[in-house]
VEXDO-703448 format. One line per 8 residues: number of its first residue (from 0); their letters; for each residue x, y, z of N, C-alpha, C. Coordinates in pm, whole numbers, plus 50000, padded with zeros to 5 digits. Layout:
// VEXDO-703448
NUM) A) X:Y:Z:X:Y:Z:X:Y:Z ~ ... .
//
This chain:
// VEXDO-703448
0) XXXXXXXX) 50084:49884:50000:50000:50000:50000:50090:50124:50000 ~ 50093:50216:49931:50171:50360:49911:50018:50483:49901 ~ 50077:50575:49954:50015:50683:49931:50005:50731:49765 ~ 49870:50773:49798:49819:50810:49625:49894:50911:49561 ~ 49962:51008:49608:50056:51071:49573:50208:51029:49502 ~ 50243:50912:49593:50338:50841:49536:50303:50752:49462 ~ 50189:50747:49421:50163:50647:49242:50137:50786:49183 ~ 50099:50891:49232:50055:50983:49112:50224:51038:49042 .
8) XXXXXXXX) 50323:51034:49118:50457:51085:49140:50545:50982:49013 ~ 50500:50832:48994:50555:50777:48943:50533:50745:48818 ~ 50426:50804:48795:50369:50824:48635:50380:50941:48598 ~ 50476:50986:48493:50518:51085:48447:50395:51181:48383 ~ 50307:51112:48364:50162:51124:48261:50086:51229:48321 ~ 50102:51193:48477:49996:51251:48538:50027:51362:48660 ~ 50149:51412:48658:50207:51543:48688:50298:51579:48680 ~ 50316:51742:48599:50448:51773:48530:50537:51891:48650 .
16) XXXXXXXX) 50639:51880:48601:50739:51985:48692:50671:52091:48777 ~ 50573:52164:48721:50551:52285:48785:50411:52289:48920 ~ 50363:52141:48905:50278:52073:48996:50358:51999:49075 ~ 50452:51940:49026:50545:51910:49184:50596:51983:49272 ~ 50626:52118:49200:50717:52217:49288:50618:52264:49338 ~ 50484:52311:49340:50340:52341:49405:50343:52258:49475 ~ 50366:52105:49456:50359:52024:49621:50446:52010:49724 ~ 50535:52089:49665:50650:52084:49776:50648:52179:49904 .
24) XXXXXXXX) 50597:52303:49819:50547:52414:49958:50465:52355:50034 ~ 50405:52287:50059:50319:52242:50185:50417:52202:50278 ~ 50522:52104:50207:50621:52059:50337:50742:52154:50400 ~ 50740:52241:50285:50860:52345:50357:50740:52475:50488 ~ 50645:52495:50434:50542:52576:50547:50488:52454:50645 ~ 50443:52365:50635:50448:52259:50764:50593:52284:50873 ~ 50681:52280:50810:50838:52266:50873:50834:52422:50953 ~ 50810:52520:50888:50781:52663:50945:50715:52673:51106 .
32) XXXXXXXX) 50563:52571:50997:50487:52600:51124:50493:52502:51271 ~ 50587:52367:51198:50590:52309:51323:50746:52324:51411 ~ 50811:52446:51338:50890:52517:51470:50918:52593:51549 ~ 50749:52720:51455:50712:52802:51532:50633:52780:51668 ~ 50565:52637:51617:50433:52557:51720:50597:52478:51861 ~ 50664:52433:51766:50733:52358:51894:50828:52526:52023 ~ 50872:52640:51927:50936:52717:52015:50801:52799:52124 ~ 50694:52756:52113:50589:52785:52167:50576:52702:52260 .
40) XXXXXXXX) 50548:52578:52229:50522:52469:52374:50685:52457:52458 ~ 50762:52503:52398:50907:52507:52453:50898:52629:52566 ~ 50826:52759:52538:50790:52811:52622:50697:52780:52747 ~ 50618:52711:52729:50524:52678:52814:50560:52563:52897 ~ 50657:52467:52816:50701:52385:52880:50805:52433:53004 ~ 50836:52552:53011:50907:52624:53106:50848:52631:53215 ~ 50736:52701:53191:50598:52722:53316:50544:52591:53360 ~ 50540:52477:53270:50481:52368:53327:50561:52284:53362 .
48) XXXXXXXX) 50659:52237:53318:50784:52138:53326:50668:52017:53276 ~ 50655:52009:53156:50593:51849:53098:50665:51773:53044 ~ 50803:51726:53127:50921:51688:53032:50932:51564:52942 ~ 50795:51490:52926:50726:51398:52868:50671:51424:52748 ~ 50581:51531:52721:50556:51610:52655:50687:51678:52553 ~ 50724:51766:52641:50847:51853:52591:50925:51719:52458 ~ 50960:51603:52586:51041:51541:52509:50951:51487:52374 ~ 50842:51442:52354:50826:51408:52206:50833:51507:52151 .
56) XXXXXXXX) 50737:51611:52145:50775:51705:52045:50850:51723:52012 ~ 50982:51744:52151:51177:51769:52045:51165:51643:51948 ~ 51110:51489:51976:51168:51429:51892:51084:51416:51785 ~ 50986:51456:51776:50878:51477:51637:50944:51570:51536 ~ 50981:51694:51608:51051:51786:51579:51221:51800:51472 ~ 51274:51729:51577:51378:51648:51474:51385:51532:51364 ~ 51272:51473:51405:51213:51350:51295:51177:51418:51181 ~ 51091:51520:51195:51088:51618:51064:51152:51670:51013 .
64) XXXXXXXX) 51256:51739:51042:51411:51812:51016:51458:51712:50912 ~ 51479:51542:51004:51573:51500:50893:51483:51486:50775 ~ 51381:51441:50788:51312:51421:50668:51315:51534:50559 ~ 51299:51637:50598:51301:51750:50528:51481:51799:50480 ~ 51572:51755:50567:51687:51776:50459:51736:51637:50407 ~ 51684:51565:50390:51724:51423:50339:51616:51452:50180 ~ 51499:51520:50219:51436:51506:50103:51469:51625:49982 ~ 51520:51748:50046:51589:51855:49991:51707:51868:49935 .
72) XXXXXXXX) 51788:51811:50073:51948:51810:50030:52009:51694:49987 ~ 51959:51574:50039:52008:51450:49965:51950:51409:49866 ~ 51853:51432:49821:51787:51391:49712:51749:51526:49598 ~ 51842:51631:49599:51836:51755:49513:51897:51695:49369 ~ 51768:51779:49324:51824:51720:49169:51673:51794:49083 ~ 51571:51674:49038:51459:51743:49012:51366:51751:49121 ~ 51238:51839:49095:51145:51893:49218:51094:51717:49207 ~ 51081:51673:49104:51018:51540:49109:51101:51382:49214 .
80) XXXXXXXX) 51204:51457:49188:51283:51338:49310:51292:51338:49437 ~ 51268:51498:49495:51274:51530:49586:51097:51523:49666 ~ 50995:51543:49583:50901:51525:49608:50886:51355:49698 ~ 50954:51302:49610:50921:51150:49567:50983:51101:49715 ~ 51119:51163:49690:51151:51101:49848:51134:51137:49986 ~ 51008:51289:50004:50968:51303:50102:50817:51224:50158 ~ 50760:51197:50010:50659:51166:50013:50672:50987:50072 ~ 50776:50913:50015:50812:50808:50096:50882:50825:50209 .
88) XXXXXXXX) 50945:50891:50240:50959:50901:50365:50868:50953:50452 ~ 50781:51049:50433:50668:51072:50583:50547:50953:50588 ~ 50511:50838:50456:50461:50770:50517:50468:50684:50583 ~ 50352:50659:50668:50328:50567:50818:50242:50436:50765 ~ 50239:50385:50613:50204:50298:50598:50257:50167:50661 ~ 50233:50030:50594:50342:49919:50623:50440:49922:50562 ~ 50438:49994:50398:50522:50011:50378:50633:50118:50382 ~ 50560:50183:50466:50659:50347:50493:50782:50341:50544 .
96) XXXXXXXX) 50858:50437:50572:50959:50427:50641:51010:50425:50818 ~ 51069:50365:50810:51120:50409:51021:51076:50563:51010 ~ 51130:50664:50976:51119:50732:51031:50979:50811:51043 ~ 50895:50825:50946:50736:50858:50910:50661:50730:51019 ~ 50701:50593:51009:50648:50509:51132:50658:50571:51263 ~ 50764:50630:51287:50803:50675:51469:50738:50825:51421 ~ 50723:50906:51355:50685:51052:51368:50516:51016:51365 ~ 50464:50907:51333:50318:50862:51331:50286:50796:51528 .
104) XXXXXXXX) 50395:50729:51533:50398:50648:51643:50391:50780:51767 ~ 50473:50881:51756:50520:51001:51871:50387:51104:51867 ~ 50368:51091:51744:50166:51159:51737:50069:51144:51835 ~ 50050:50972:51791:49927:50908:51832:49991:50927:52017 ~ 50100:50877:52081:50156:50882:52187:50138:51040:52226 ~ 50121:51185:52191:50156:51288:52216:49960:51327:52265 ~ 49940:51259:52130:49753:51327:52176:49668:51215:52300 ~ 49729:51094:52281:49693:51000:52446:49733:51032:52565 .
112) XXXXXXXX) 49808:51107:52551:49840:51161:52697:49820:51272:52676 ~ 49821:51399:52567:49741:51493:52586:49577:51513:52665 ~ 49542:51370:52587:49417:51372:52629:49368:51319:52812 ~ 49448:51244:52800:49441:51216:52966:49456:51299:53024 ~ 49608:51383:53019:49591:51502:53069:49473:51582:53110 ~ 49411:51623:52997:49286:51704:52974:49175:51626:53067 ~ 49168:51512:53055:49032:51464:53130:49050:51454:53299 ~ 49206:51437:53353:49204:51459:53445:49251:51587:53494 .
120) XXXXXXXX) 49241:51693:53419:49224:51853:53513:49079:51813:53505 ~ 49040:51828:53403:48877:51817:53433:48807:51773:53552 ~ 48876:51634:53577:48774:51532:53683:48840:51615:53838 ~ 48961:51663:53853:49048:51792:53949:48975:51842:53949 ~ 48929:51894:53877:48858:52102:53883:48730:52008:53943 ~ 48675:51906:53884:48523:51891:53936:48503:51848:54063 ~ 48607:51787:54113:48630:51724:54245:48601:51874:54330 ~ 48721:51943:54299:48755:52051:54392:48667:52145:54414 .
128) XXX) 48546:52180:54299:48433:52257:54290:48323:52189:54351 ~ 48339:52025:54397:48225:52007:54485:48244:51981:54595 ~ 48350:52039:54648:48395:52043:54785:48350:52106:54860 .
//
């Protein structure tokens, strides 16, 4: 199983140069926004000390990095190769890669304990308000 992108990527037929380089900005503004989003919880992680927290994001954080210069700088050549090898590398299929597997894996792990988190201030605050 591959992402539909990477069969659309491998048929020359069905997108030319100037539609690959259009798909590439999504991953260079993702990369933007997820280091503006991480120097943000890096702040907060100050005030809270969630060093559980803190720590995936650094490593989500760097999981993306390499991906993004492995798919830029090691694989520079056409927009179409470079596409090709980010697009296999961020997926979390079976057949994806380690590293898109662990940046899928540090996700699902980041919003389960986000969410616990969340449900127990909740069930806190409700305790303490019917005191």
């Amino acid at each position: 199983m591959t992402f539909f992108n990477a069969r659309l990527i491998d048929d020359d037929s069905l997108l030319d140069d100037g539609q690959v380089r259009s798909l590439l900005s999504p991953y260079i503004i993702a990369l933007f926004f997820e280091a503006l989003l991480f120097g943000a919880f890096s702040i907060t992680f100050i005030a809270g000390l969630c060093t559980v927290m803190w720590g995936l994001a650094l490593a989500h954080a760097v999981l993306s990095l390499r991906i993004e210069t492995n798919g830029f700088a090691e694989h520079a050549g056409t927009a179409r190769t470079v596409y090709k090898a980010l697009v296999d590398q961020s997926s979390w299929t079976a057949d994806g890669s380690r590293i898109g597997n662990a940046r899928f894996i540090i996700l699902v792990v980041q919003t389960l304990l986000g969410g616990v988190l969340m449900v127990s201030s909740v069930v806190n605050a409700l305790a303490i308000s019917s005191i």
